[in-house]
C-alpha positions, 0 to 999 in steps of 0.5 A, spaced: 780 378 317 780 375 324 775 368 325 769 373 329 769 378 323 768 372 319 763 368 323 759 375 323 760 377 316 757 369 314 751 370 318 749 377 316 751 375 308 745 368 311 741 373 313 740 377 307 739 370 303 733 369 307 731 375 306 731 379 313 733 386 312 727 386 306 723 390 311 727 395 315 724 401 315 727 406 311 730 401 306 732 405 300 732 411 304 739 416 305 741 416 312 740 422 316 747 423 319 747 428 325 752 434 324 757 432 331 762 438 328 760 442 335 762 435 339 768 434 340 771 427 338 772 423 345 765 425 347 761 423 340 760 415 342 756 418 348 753 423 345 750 418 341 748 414 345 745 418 350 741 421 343 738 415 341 736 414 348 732 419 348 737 423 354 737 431 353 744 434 356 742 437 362 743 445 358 737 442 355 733 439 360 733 446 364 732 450 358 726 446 356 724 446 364 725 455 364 720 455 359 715 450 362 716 455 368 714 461 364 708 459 361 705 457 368 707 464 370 703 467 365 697 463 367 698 463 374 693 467 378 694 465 386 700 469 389 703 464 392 704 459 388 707 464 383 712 465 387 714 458 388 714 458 381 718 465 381 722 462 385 724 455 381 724 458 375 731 463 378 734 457 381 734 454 374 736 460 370 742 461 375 744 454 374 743 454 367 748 461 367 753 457 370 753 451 365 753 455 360 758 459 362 763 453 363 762 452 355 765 459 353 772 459 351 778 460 356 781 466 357 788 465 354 793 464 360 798 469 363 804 466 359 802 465 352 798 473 353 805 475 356 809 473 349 803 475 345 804 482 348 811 482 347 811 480 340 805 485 338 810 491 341 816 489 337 
């Protein structure tokens, strides 16, 4: 143990003599730990982070923008000002096609399906 994890560790076994953590919220509760096997590994901390912070991943974002949108469109009676809203509302469903698009599995590359074709006619 290198001298910072020992200063750190003597200050966190002071802090529970004095007491400190006897009022934490949530004490004696399990831990709700997030399911983070959908994010890959690398992408995890700052995941994380952003989560904690309150910041949704831009597909979210737009999703939750679209919905506002249609519910404005619903109520909307002036002419203009639904098409305004129409408008906006393509704009972000189309941006959201593409984000979503990004994120499906890559076709396989031309080698690879070449060999996998030769292997299957055999």
């Amino acid at each position: 143990m290198n001298l910072l994890e020992r200063v750190a560790e003597a200050r966190i076994r002071e802090a529970i003599a004095r007491g400190d953590f006897d009022d934490l919220a949530g004490k004696g509760k399990r831990l709700q730990l997030d399911d983070l096997s959908g994010v890959p590994e690398d992408l995890r901390g700052a995941y994380l982070m952003l989560k904690s912070a309150g910041v949704l991943p831009e597909e979210m974002q737009l999703r939750k923008e679209m919905v506002t949108l249609e519910a404005l469109l619903d109520v909307c009676a002036d002419p203009e000002e639904r098409m305004r809203l129409r408008k906006d509302l393509n704009w972000k469903m189309l941006r959201f096609q593409i984000l979503m698009e990004r994120r499906r599995p890559r076709a396989i590359p031309q080698d690879y399906r070449a060999k996998l074709i030769s292997k299957l006619a055999r």
